[in-house]
C-alpha positions in Angstrom: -64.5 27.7 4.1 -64.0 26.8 7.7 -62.4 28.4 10.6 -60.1 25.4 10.4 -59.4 25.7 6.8 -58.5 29.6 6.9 -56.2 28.3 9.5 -54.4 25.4 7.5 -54.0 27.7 4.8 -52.4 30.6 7.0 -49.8 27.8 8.1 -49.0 26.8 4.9 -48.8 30.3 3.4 -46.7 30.8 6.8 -44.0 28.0 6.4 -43.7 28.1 2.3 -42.7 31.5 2.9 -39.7 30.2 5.2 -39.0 28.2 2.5 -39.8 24.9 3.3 -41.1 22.0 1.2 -44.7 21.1 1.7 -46.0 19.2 -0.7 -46.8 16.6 1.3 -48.7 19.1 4.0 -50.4 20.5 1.0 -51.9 17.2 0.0 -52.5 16.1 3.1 -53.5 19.3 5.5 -56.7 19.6 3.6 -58.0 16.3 3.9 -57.1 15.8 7.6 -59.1 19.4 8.1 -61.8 17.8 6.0 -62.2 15.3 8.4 -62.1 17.3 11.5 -65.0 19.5 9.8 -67.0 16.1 8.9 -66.8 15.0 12.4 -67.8 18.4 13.7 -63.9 18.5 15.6 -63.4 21.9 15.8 -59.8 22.1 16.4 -56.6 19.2 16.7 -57.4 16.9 19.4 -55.3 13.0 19.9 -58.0 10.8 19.3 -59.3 12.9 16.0 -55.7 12.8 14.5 -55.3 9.1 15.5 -58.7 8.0 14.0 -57.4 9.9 10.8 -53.9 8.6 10.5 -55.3 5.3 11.0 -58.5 5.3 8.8 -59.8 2.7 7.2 -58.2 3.5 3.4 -54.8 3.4 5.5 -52.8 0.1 5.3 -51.2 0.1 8.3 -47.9 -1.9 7.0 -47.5 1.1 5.3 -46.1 4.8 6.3 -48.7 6.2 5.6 -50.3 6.2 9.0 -47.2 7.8 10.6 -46.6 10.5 7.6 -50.1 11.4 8.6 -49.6 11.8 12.2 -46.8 14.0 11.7 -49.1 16.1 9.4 -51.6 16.4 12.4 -48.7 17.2 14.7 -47.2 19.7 13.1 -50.4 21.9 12.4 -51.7 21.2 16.3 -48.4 23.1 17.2 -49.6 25.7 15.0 -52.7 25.5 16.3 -52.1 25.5 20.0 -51.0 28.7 19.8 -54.7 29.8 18.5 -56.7 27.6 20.3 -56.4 26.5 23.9 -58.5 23.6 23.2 -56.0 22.5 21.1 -54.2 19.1 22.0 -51.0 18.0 20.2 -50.4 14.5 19.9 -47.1 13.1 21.2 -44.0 11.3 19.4 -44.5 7.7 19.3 -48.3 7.1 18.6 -47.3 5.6 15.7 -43.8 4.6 14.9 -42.1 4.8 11.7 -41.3 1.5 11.0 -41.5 0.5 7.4 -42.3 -2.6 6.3 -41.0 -4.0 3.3 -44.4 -5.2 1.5 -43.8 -7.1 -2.0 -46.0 -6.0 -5.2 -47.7 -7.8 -6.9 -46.6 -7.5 -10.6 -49.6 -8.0 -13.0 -49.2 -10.5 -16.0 -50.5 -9.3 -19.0 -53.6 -11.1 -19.0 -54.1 -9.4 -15.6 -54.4 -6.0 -17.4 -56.4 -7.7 -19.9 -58.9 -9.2 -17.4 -58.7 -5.4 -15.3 -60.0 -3.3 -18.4 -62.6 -5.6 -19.7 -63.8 -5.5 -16.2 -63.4 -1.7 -16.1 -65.7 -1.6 -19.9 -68.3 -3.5 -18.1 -68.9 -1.0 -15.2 -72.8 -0.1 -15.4 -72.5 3.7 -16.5 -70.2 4.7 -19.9 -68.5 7.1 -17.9 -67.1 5.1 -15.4 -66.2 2.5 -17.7 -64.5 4.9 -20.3 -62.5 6.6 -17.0 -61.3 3.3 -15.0 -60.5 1.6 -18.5 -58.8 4.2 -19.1 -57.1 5.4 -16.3 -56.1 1.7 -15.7 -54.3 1.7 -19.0 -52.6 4.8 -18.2 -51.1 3.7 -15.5 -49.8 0.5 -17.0 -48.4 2.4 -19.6 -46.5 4.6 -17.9 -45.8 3.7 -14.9 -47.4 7.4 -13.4 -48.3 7.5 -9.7 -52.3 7.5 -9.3 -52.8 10.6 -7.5 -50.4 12.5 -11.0 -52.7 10.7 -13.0 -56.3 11.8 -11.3 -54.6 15.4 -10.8 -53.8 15.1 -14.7 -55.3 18.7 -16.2 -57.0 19.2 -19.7 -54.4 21.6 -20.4 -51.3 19.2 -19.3 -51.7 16.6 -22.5 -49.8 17.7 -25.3 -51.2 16.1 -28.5 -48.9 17.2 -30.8 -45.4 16.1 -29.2 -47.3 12.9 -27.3 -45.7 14.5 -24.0 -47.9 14.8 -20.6 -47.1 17.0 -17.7 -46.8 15.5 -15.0 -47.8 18.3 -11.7 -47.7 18.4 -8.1 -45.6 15.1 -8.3 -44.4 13.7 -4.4 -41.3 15.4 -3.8 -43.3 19.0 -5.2 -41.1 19.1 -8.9 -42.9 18.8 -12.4 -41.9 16.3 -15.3 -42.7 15.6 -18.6 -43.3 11.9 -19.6 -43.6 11.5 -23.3 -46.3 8.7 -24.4 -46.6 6.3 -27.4 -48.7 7.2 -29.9 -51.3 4.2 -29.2 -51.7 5.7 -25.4 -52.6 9.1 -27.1 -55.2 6.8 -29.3 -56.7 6.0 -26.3 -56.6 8.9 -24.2 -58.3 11.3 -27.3 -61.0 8.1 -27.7 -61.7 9.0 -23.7 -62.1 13.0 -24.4 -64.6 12.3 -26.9 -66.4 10.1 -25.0 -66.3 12.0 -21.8 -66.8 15.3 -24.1 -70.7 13.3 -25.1 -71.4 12.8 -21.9 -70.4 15.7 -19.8 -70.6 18.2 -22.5 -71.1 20.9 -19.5 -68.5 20.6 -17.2 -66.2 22.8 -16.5 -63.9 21.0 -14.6 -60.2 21.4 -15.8 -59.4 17.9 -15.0 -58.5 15.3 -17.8 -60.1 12.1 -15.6 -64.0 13.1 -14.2 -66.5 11.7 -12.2 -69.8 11.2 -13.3 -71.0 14.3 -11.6 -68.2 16.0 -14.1 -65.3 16.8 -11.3 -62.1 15.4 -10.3 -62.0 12.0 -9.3 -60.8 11.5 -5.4 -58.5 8.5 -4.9 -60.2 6.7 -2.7 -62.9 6.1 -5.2 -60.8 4.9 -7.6 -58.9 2.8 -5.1 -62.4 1.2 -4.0 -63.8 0.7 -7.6 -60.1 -1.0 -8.3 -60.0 -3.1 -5.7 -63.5 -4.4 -6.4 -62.2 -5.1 -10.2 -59.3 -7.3 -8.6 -62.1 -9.3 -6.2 -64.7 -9.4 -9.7 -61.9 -11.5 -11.5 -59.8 -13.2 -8.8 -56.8 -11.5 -9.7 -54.5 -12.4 -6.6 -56.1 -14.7 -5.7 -53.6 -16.7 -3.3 -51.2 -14.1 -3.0 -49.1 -13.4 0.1 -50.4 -9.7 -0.2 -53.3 -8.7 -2.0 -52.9 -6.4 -5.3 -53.1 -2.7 -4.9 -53.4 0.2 -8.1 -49.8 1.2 -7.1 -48.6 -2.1 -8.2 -49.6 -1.2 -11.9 -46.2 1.2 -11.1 -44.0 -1.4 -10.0 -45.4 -3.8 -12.8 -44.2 -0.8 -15.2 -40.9 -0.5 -14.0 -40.3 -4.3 -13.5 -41.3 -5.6 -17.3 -39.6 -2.4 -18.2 -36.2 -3.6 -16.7 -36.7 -7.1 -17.8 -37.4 -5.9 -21.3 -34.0 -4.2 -21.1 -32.3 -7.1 -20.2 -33.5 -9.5 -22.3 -32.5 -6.8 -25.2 -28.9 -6.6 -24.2 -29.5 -3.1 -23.1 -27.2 -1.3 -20.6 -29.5 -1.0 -17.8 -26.8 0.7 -15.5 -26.0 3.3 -18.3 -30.1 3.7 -19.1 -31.6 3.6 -15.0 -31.1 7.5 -14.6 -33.5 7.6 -17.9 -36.0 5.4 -16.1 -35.7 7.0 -12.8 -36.4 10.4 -15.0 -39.3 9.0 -16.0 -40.6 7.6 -13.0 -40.7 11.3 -10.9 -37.4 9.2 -8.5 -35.4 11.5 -6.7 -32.4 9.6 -7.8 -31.6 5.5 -9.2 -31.1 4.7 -5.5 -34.7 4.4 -5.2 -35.4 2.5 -8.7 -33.1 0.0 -7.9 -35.0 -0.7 -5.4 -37.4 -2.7 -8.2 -34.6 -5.0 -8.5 -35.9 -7.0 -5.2 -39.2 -7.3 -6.3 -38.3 -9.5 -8.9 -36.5 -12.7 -8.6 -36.0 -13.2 -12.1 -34.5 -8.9 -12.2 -32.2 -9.9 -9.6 -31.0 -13.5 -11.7 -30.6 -11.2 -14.7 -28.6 -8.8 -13.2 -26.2 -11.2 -11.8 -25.7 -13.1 -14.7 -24.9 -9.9 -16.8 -22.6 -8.8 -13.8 -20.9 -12.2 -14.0 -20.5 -12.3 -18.1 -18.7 -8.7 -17.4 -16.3 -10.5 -14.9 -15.2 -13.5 -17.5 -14.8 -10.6 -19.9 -12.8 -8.6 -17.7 -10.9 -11.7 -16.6 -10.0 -12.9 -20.3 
């Protein structure tokens, strides 16, 4: 390890003994000290944590950029009091200003189209892994950075339940599956089992040099799956991997509807599911969808006749 690593780990150790919550910094920290050591920085300087928070897998109508930057800030602080060389980068390189960006909800010949591509791929392992991983995510809706951390140990084949680590507020869940995404997760072990029969990485999803696979990888090889078949093509904003989440969440809600379910009385189950804080956030799916929103106010208006009668 580095010089800069022991030192990101000592701050961490440091502020999760005051009791904060890092998880965030513990995703991040590393990767931004990765960087530094890549481009032989050897301690927090302004342009090396602006070049990072603005790198080229960061979209930058996103908050990404910004939840990076404090990252950076907040260990030069720690840092300037090690190094002298140390520069801390001021408030306001890059403002917080989110901006709304609509997803791009897949149609089902979309995820059709997106594995077949994936089986294609030139290796078996990759095309057994992106298939699917792909399907995974459509299936349940699971961020892709739960999915790739996903653990051998963390699928539970006789209940159909996975544990879900390390989620983005720091908490674990459990998300039980259906029994045909078990099918196809125990079809991947086998086949990456053939293959790989010598690794001994603990991760569920691997590489083909038999360890965890790193997001931007999969973002890339997505991404290039999208431009193979032309999905979006002629969209406002082109499709990203997250989207397979809000496409979850979206055709779940409209499924409810259409059902005659009570979506009010069932949201806190969804927003169980999907690792929310609270239903605030998954009504927030609601304005991603025209027809969610048309659905919604024609059930609210049906309740008012009723009321009214």
């Amino acid at each position: 390890m580095s010089a800069l690593a022991d030192a990101a780990e000592d701050y961490l150790r440091l502020r999760n003994s005051l009791g904060h919550d890092l998880a965030a910094y513990h995703r991040q920290l590393p990767r931004f000290v990765a960087y530094l050591d890549a481009t032989g920085t050897p301690t927090v300087t302004v342009a090396a944590a602006l070049a990072w928070a603005q790198g080229p897998d960061v979209d930058p109508n996103t908050t990404v950029g910004p939840r990076r930057m404090t990252v950076a800030r907040s260990f030069a602080r720690y840092m300037a009091g090690i190094d002298t060389r140390t520069e801390v980068p001021p408030p306001g390189l890059l403002p917080n200003r989110r901006r709304w960006r609509p997803p791009y909800i897949y149609s089902p010949t979309d995820i059709d189209t997106l594995m077949a591509g994936a089986r294609r791929l030139h290796w078996p392992l990759p095309a057994a892994t992106h298939e699917t991983l792909i399907g995974l995510l459509v299936a349940t809706g699971m961020r892709v950075g739960e999915a790739i951390r996903l653990d051998r140990g963390d699928i539970d084949w006789a209940d159909a339940v996975l544990t879900i680590r390390q989620s983005k507020f720091g908490k674990t869940r459990l998300v039980p599956v259906h029994a045909s995404t078990l099918t196809a997760l125990d079809r991947y072990t086998r086949t990456r089992d053939w293959i790989c029969p010598q690794t001994t990485a603990q991760s569920f999803f691997v590489s083909m040099a038999g360890t965890r696979m790193i997001y931007q990888h999969v973002q890339q090889t997505f991404r290039r799956l999208c431009d193979d078949a032309g999905i979006g093509t002629g969209a406002e904003h082109p499709p990203r991997i997250h989207d397979l989440r809000h496409t979850f969440a979206v055709r779940t809600l409209l499924e409810w509807y259409r059902a005659g379910v009570d979506v009010e009385a069932q949201l806190q189950t969804l927003s169980t599911y999907l690792g929310h804080r609270d239903p605030r956030s998954t009504y927030w799916y609601f304005s991603a969808q025209p027809e969610l929103l048309a659905l919604a106010a024609a059930r609210l208006e049906l309740s008012r006749e009723v009321m009214g009668r």
